[in-house]
C-alpha positions in Angstrom: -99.5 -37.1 -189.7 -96.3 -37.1 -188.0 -94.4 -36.1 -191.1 -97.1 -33.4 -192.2 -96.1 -31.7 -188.6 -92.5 -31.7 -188.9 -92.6 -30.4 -192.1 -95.1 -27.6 -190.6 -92.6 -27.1 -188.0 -90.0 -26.8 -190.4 -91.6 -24.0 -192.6 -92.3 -21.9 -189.3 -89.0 -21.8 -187.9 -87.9 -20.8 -191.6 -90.3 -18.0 -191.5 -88.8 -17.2 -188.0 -85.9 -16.6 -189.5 -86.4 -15.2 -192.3 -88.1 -12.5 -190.1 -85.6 -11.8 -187.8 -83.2 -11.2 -190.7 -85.8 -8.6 -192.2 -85.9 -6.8 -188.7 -82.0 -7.0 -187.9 -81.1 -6.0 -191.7 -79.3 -7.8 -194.3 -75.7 -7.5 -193.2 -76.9 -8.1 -189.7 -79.3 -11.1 -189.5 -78.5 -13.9 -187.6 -78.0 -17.8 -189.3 -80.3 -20.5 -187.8 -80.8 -24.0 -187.8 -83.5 -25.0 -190.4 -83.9 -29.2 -190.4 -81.1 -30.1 -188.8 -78.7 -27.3 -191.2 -76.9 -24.1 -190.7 -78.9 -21.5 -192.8 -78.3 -17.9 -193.3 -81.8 -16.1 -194.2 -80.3 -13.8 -196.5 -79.7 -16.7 -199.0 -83.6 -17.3 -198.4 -84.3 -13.3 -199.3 -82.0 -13.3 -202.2 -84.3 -16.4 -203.9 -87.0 -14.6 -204.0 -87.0 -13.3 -207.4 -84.0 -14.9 -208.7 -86.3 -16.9 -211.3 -86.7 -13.0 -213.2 -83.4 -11.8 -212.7 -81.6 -14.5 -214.2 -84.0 -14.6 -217.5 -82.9 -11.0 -217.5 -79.4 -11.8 -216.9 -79.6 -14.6 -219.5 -81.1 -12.3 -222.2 -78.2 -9.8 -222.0 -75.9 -12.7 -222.6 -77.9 -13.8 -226.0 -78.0 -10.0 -226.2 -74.3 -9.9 -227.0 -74.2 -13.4 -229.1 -76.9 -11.7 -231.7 -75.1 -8.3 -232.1 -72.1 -10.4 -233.0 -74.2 -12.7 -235.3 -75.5 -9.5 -236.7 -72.1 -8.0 -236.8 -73.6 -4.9 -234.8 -70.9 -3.9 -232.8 -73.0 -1.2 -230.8 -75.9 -4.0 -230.1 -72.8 -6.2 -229.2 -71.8 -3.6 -226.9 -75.7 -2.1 -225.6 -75.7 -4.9 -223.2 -72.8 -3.6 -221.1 -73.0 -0.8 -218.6 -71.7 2.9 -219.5 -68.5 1.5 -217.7 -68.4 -2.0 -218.7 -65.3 -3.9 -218.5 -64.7 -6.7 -221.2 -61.7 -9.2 -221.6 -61.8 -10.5 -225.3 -60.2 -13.6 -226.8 -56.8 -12.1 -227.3 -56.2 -10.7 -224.0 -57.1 -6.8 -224.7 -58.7 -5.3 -222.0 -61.9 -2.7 -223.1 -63.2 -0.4 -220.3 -66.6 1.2 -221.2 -69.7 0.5 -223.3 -67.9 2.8 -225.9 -64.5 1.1 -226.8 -66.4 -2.2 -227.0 -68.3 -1.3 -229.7 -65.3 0.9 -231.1 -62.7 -2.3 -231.0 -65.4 -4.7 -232.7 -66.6 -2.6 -235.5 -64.1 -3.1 -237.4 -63.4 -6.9 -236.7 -67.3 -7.8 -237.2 -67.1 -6.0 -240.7 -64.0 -7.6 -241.5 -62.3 -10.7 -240.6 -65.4 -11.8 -238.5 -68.0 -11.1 -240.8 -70.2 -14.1 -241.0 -68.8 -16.0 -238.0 -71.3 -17.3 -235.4 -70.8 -16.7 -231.9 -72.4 -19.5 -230.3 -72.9 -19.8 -226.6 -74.3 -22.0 -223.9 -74.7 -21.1 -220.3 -73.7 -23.2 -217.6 -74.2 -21.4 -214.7 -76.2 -18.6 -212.9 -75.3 -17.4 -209.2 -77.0 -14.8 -207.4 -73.8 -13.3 -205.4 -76.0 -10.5 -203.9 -79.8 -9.1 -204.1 -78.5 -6.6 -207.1 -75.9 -8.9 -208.3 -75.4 -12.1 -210.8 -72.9 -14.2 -212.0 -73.0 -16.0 -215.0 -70.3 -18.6 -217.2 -70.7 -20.3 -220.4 -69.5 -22.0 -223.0 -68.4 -20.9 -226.2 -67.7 -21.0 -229.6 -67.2 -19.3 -233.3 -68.0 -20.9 -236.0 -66.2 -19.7 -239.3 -68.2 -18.6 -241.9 -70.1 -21.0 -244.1 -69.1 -23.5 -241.6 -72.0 -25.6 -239.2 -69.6 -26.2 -236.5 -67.3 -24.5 -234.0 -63.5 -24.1 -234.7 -62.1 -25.8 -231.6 -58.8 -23.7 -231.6 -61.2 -20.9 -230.9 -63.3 -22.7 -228.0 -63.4 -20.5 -224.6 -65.5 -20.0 -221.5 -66.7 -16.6 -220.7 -67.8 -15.2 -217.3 -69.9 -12.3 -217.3 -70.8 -10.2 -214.0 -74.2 -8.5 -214.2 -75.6 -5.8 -211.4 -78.8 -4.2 -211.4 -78.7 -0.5 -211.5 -81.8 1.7 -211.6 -83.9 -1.0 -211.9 -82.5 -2.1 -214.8 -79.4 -5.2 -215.2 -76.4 -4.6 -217.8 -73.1 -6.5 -217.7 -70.2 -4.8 -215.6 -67.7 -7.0 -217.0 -67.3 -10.2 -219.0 -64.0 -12.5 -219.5 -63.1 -14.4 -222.3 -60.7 -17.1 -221.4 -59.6 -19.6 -224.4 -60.1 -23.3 -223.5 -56.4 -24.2 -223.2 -55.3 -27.5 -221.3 -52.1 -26.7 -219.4 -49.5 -29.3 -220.9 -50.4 -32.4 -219.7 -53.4 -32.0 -218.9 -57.0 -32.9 -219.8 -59.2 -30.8 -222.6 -62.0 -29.0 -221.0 -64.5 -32.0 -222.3 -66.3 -31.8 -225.9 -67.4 -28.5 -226.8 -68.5 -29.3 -230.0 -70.8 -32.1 -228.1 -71.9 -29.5 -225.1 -72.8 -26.7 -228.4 -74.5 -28.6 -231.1 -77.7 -28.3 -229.5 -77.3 -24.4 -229.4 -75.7 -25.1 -233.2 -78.8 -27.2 -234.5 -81.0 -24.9 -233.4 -79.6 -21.5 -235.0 -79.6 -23.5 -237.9 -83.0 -24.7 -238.1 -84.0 -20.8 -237.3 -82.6 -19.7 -240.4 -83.9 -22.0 -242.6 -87.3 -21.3 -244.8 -90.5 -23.6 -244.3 -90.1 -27.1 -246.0 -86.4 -26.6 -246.5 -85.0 -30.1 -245.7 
């Protein structure tokens, strides 16, 4: 009984707050003491519907790893906002949804035709109520070839906002998986994407194929 009215006692003086925020506005709303912690009722607000926008976040990520697998550069580059900022493997810097598509055109019908971009995500933050923050892990994997190419292993970090009503990707960085000499390889990413691996393979094969 004793535990049933804490609890109880708890989830009022969370709605308390949570209140007091909504009347004082989101920049303004005092922090309170919720079971014995410090807690700022915006990071309660935020919540809310976090469970949405990050499958909606997460989709524009396997957005941009199936126009690469399709070697559509302007599906690659759909997912980004009008302005998008992207920072590819080699370093170049692309600002706007129309020199993303323009600088992987010609790769994805060249050199990269038939690679895999594989991805797996790590991570989704919510850094604000129209805001997300996402990083992964990544790989390519050469063509004909059922595993990643580890001199081309990286982690990406991709920055979504909502806008309209709608999320895109306002930037995403490409950073190569490089241990500083010395130092200690960023674990197995061939272990961390095999699942991802397995199962783009198993989508591609026909009924009964072994």
């Amino acid at each position: 009984m004793g535990d049933r009215v804490a609890v109880r006692a708890v989830g009022m003086r969370l709605a308390a707050c949570v209140s007091e925020h909504s009347r004082s506005g989101p920049s303004t709303g005092p922090s309170c003491r919720v079971g014995g912690y410090e807690l700022n009722p915006q990071d309660v607000v935020l919540r809310r519907s976090f469970s949405a926008d990050a499958a909606a976040v997460r989709a524009l990520y396997e957005g941009f790893l199936e126009g690469w697998n399709r070697s559509d550069a302007s599906a690659l580059a759909s997912v980004f906002a009008e302005n998008g900022d992207l920072v590819a493997f080699d370093g170049t810097h692309l600002k706007g949804r129309r020199k993303i598509a323009e600088y992987h055109r010609p790769l994805l019908e060249t050199r990269l035709r038939g690679t895999r971009l594989v991805g797996r995500v790590t991570s989704l933050r919510l850094l604000d109520t129209d805001v997300v923050l996402l990083h992964a892990l990544c790989g390519i994997a050469k063509r004909g070839r059922s595993s990643t190419s580890p001199e081309l292993d990286c982690v990406q970090t991709l920055v979504a906002d909502k806008r309209n009503g709608l999320w895109c990707v306002a930037a995403l960085h490409t950073t190569c998986a490089r241990p500083i000499a010395g130092g200690r390889r960023l674990g197995s990413f061939l272990g961390r994407l095999r699942p991802v691996l397995r199962r783009r393979k198993s989508a591609r094969l026909p009924p009964g194929s072994p």
